[in-house]
C-alpha positions as CSV (number, residue, x, y, z in Angstrom):
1,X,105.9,40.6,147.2
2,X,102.9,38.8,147.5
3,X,102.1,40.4,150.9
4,X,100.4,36.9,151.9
5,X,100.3,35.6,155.5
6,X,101.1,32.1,156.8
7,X,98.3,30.8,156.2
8,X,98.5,31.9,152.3
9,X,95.5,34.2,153.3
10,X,95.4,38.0,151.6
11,X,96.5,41.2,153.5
12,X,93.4,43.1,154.0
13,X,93.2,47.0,154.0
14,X,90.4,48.7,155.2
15,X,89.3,52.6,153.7
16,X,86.8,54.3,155.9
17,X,86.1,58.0,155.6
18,X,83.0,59.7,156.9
19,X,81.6,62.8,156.4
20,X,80.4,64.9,153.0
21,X,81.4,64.3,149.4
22,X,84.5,66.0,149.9
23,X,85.5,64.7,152.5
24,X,84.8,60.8,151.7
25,X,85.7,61.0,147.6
26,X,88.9,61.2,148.0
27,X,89.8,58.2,150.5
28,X,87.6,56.3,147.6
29,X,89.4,57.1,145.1
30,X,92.4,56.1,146.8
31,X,90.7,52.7,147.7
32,X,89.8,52.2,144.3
33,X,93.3,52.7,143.0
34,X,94.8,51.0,145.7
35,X,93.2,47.8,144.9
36,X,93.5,47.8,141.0
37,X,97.6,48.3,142.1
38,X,97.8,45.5,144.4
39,X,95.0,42.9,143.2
40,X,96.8,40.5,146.2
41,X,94.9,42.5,149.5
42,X,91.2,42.1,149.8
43,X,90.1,46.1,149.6
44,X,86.9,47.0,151.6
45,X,85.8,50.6,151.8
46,X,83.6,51.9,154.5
47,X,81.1,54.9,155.0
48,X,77.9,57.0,154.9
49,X,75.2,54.8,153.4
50,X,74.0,58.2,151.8
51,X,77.6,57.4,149.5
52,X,75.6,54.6,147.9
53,X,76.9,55.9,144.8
54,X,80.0,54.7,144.9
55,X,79.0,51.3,145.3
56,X,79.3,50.6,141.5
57,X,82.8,52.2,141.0
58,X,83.9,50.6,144.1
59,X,82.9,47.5,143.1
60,X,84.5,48.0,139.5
61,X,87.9,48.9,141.0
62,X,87.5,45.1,143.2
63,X,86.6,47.1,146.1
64,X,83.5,45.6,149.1
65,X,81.5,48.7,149.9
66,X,79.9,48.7,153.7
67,X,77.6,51.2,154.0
68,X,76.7,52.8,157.8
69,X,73.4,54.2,158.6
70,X,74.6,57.7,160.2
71,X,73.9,60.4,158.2
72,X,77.0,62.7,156.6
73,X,75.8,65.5,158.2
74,X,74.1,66.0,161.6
75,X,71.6,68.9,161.8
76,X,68.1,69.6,163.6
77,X,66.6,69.4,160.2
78,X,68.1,65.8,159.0
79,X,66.8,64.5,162.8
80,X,63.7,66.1,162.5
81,X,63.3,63.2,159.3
82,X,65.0,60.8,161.4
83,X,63.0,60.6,164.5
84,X,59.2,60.7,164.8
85,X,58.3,64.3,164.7
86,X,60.0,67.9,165.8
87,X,63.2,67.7,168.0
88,X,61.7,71.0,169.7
89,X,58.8,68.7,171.4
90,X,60.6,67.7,174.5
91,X,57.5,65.8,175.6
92,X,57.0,63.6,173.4
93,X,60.4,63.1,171.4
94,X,63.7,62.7,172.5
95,X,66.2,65.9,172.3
96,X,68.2,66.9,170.0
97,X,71.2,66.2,171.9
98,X,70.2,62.6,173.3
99,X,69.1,62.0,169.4
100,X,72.8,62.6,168.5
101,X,74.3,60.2,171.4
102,X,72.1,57.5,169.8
103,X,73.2,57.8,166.3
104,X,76.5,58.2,167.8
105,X,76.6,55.2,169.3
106,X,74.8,53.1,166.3
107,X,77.7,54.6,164.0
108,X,80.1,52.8,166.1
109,X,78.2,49.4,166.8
110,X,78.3,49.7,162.8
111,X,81.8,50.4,162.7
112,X,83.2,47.5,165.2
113,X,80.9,45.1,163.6
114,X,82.3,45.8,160.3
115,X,86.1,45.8,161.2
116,X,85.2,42.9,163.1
117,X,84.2,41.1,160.3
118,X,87.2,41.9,158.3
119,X,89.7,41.6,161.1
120,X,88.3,39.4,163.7
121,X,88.3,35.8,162.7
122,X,92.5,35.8,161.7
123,X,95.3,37.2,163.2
124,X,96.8,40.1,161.6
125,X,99.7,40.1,159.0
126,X,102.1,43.1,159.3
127,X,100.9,44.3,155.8
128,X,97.2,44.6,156.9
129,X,96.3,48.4,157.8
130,X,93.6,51.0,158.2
131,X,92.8,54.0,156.3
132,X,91.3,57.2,157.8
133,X,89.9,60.6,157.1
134,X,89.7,63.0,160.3
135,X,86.4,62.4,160.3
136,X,87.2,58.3,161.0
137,X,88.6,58.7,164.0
138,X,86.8,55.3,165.3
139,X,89.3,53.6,162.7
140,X,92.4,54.7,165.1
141,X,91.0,52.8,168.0
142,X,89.8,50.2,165.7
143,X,93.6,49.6,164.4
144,X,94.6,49.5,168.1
145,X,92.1,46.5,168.7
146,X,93.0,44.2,165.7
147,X,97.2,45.5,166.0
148,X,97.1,46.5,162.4
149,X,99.0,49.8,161.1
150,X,96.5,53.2,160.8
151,X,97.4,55.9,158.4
152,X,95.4,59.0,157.9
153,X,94.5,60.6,154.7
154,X,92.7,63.9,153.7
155,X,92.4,66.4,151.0
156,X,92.9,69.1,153.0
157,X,94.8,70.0,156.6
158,X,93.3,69.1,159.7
159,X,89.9,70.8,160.3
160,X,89.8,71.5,163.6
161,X,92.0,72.4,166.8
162,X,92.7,71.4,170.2
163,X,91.1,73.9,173.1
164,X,93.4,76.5,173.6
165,X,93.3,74.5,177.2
166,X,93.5,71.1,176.0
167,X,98.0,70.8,176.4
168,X,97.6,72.6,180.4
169,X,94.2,70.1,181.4
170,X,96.5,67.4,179.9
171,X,99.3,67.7,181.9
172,X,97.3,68.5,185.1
173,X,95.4,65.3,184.2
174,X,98.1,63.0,182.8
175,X,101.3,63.9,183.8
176,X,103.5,61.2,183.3
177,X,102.2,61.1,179.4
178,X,102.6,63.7,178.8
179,X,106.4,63.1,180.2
180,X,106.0,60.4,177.7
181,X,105.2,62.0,174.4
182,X,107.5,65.1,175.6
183,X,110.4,62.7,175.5
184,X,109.5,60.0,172.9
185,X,111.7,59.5,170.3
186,X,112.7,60.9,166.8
187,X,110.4,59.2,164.2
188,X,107.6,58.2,167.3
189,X,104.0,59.2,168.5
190,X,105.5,62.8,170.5
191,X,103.6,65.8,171.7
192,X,103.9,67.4,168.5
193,X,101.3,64.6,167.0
194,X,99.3,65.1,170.0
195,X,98.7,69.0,169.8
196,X,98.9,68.6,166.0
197,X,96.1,66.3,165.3
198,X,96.0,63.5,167.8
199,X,94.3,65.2,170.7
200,X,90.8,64.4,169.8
201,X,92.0,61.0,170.1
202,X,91.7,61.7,173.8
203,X,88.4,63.0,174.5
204,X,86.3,61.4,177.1
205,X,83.6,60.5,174.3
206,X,86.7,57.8,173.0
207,X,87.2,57.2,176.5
208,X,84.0,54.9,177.4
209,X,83.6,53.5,173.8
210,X,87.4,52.1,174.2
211,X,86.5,50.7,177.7
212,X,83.4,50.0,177.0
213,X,83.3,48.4,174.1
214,X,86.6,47.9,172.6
215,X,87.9,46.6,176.1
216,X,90.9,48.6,175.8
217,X,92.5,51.3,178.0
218,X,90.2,54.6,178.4
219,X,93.3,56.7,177.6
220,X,95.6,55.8,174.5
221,X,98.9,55.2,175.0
222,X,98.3,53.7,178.2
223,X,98.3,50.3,180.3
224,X,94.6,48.9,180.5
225,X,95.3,47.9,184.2
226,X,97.6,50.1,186.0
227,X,96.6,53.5,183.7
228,X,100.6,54.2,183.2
229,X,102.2,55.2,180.0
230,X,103.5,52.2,177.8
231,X,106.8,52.9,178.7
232,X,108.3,49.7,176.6
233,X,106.3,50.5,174.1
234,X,107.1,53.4,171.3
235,X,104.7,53.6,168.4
236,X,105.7,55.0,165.2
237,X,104.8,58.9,164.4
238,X,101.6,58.2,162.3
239,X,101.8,58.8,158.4
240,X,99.6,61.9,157.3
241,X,98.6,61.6,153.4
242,X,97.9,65.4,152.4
243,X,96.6,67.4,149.5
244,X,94.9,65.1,146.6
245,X,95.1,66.4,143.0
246,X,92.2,66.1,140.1
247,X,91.8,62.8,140.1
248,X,91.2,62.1,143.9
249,X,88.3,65.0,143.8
250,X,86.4,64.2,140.7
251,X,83.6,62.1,140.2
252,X,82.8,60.4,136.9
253,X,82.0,62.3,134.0
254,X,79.0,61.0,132.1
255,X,77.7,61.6,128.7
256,X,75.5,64.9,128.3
257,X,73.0,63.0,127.0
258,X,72.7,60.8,130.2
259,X,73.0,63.8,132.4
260,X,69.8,65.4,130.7
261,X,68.0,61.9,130.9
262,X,69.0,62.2,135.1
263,X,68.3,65.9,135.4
264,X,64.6,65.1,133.6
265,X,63.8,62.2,135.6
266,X,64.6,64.2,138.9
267,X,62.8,66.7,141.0
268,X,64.0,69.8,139.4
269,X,63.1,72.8,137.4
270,X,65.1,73.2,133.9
271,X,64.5,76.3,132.4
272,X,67.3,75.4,129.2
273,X,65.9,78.9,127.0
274,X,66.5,80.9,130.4
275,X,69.7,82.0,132.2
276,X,68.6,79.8,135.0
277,X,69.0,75.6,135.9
278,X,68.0,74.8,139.0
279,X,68.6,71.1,139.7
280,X,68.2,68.8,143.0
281,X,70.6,66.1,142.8
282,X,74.3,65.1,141.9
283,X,76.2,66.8,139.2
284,X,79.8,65.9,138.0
285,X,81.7,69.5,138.8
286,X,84.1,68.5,136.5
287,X,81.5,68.8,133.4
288,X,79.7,72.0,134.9
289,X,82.2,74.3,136.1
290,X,84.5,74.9,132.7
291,X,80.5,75.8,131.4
292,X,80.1,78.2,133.9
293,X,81.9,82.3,133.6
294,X,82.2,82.0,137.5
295,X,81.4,79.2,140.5
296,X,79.4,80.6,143.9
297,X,80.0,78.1,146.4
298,X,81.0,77.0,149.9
299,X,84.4,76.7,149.7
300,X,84.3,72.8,150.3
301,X,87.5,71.2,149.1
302,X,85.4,69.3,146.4
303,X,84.5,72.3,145.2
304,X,87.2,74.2,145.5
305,X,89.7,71.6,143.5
306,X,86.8,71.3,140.9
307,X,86.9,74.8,140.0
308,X,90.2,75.2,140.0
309,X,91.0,72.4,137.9
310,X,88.2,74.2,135.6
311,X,90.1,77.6,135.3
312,X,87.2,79.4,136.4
313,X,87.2,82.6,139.2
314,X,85.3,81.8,142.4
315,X,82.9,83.3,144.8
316,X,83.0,81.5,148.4
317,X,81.1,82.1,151.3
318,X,81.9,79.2,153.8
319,X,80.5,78.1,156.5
320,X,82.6,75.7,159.0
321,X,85.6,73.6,159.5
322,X,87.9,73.9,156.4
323,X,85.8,75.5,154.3
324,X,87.0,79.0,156.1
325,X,90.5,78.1,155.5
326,X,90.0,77.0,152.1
327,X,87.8,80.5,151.4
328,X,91.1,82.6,152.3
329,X,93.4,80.5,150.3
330,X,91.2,81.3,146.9
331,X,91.4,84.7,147.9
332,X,95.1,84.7,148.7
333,X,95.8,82.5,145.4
334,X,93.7,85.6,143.3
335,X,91.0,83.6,142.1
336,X,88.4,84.8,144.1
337,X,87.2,88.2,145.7
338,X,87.2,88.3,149.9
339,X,85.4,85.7,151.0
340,X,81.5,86.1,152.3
341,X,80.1,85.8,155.5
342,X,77.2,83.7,155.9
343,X,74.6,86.3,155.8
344,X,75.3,87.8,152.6
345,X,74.2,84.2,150.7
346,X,71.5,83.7,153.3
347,X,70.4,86.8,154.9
348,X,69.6,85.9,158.8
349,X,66.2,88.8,158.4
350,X,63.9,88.0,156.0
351,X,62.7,91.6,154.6
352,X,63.4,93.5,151.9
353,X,66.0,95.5,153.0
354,X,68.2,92.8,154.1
355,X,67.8,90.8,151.3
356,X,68.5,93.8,148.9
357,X,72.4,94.2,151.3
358,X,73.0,90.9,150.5
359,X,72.2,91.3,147.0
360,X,74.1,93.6,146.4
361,X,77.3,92.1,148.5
362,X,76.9,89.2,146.2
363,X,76.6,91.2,143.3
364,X,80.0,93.2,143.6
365,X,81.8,89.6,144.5
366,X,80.5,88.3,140.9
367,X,81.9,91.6,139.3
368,X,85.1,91.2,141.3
369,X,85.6,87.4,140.3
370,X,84.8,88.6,136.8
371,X,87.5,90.9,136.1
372,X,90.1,90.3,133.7
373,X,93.1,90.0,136.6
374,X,91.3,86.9,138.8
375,X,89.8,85.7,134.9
376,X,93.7,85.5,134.0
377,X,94.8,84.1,137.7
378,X,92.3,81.2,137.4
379,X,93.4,80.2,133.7
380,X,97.2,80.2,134.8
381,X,96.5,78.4,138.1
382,X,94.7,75.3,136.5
383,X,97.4,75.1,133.6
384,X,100.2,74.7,136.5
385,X,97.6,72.0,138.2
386,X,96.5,70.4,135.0
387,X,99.4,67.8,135.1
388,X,99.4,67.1,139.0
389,X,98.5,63.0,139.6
390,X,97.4,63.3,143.2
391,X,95.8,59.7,143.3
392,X,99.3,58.3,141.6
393,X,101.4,60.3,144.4
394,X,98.9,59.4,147.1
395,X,99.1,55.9,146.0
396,X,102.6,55.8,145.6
397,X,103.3,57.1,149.4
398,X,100.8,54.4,150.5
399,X,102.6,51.4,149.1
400,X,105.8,52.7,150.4
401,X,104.7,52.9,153.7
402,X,102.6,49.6,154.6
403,X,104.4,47.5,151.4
404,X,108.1,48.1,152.3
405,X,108.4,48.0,156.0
């Protein structure tokens, strides 16, 4: 199948993923091994300029790279760097909040203009698509604009929920769509999707931008004139790609050599006669952890599948979103001790006595994670994941869902 439209022009598929190394690596690799499969579609992949790294095995694997300027992660100290001065000085700098709406709406200028210039000049081909990570959720509306097929993709389950309010305000609000995804359909877009993942689709954030922008109805789903359900119109239940292996999660390994050339060059304290190695900067996981007795970290799903893969016991103190959920499935698996709370890493009071609790929390985690039993879990658990190809059976789902329909 040459996938090819009329006009003899290439399908085109489009990767975007936002948000940390985690969370983006994956839906790159994907890209990457996507496009070395199917050298007919032109491949673009698009994200965080702060992913800049990628650039160079994107473009090795045939894949454009457009880089966005929002940052990964939003917090007051990133926007303290990225407006003029403190967010806390109301009179003279913009809010933190109204900072947030203006990145906000950059990020998705960046995004339309990118799609834009992918999708906008030709009409679409059935074998065109969009793929998202749940952090991408401009890509779904995007899809909707240019009539090309959307798929999601993550490493991990979906890492947030609808308001426990969110099904009754629906109803109350929409009623007749909701009598619309009640009654759809085997095999179509039903409630289920909604209160599954799709409700954030729905917020009144996507509202305006689809309106406003996109020139498409406020509400999905929905006529852009008379506000009713698309009655004649049943899309299909939206493919979810789940659960990468090794290969989707870990970066590429470089020589030893090159990393202590790196690590030298960089900002960073190496202390190689001590027990310590501080180091700012990117490290390949998958050549530090299987040198490490034990790994103390987050509980990211980078991080997690890195340290699994290297057999060693874990530590995790998480902090939000999936990382929680991730936490308790280490502990539950018998790789890792209970998970921490937030202030036995980083203690909220800094004096001694707080800082000596923590200490020794952390303390009786590493000699938990050290005993023989979670030692002996975390060998057996990456010899049953050692011969898992997550990319392959990601890649493989993928072509059977936008190649063969």
């Amino acid at each position: 199948m040459d996938g090819c439209g009329g006009d003899g022009r290439r399908p085109r598929a489009v990767f975007m993923a936002f948000g940390t190394h985690g969370d983006v690596f994956p839906i790159a690799a994907l890209a990457a091994a996507f496009s070395l499969d199917q050298q007919q579609y032109s491949v673009v992949f698009i994200t965080h300029s702060a992913h800049q790294n990628l650039s160079a095995h994107l473009a090795a694997s045939n894949v454009r790279y457009m880089p966005v300027s929002s940052p990964p992660v939003l917090a007051a100290k990133q926007l303290e760097n990225i407006a003029y001065g403190s967010v806390e000085s109301n009179a003279e700098y913009e809010s933190f909040s109204r900072r947030k709406e203006t990145i906000q709406i950059e990020h998705r200028e960046e995004c339309l203009s990118y799609v834009e210039e992918v999708f906008g000049n030709d009409p679409s081909i059935r074998s065109d698509f969009i793929v998202i990570n749940f952090f991408a959720l401009e890509g779904w509306h995007l899809a909707e604009l240019f009539q090309v097929k959307c798929i999601i993709a993550a490493p991990y389950f979906v890492p947030y929920s609808a308001p426990t309010s969110f099904e009754r305000q629906f109803k109350q609000s929409f009623p007749l769509l909701y009598k619309y995804f009640q009654e759809a359909p085997t095999n179509t877009v039903c409630w289920t999707d909604i209160a599954h993942w799709m409700w954030a689709l729905f917020m009144e954030t996507w509202g305006s931008w689809r309106n406003d922008c996109l020139n498409l109805s406020p509400i999905p789903y929905t006529d852009p004139v008379t506000n009713l359900p698309l009655w004649h119109v049943r899309a299909e239940s939206p493919l979810l790609l789940y659960g990468f292996s090794k290969e989707i999660v870990e970066r590429p390994v470089p020589e030893s050599s090159e990393l202590e050339a790196t690590a030298l060059s960089c900002d960073s304290t190496l202390l190689f006669n001590s027990r310590l190695f501080c180091f700012s900067g990117s490290i390949p996981y998958s050549w530090l952890f299987p040198k490490c007795a034990a790994a103390i970290h987050h509980a990211g799903s980078g991080s997690t599948a890195a340290a699994l893969f290297a057999g060693i016991p874990q530590v995790a103190c998480p902090f939000l979103l999936d990382q929680f959920y991730w936490a308790e499935r280490l502990h539950w698996l018998g790789v890792a001790p209970e998970p921490l709370k937030r202030q036995h890493l980083v203690p909220d009071v800094d004096d001694t006595l707080s800082i000596n609790n923590a200490a020794d929390v952390l303390l009786g985690a590493i000699r938990s994670a050290l005993s023989p039993e979670i030692k002996a879990q975390a060998t057996r658990i990456a010899h049953r994941l050692a011969p898992e190809d997550g990319v392959g059976e990601a890649l493989r789902t993928l072509k059977e869902k936008v190649l063969c329909e």
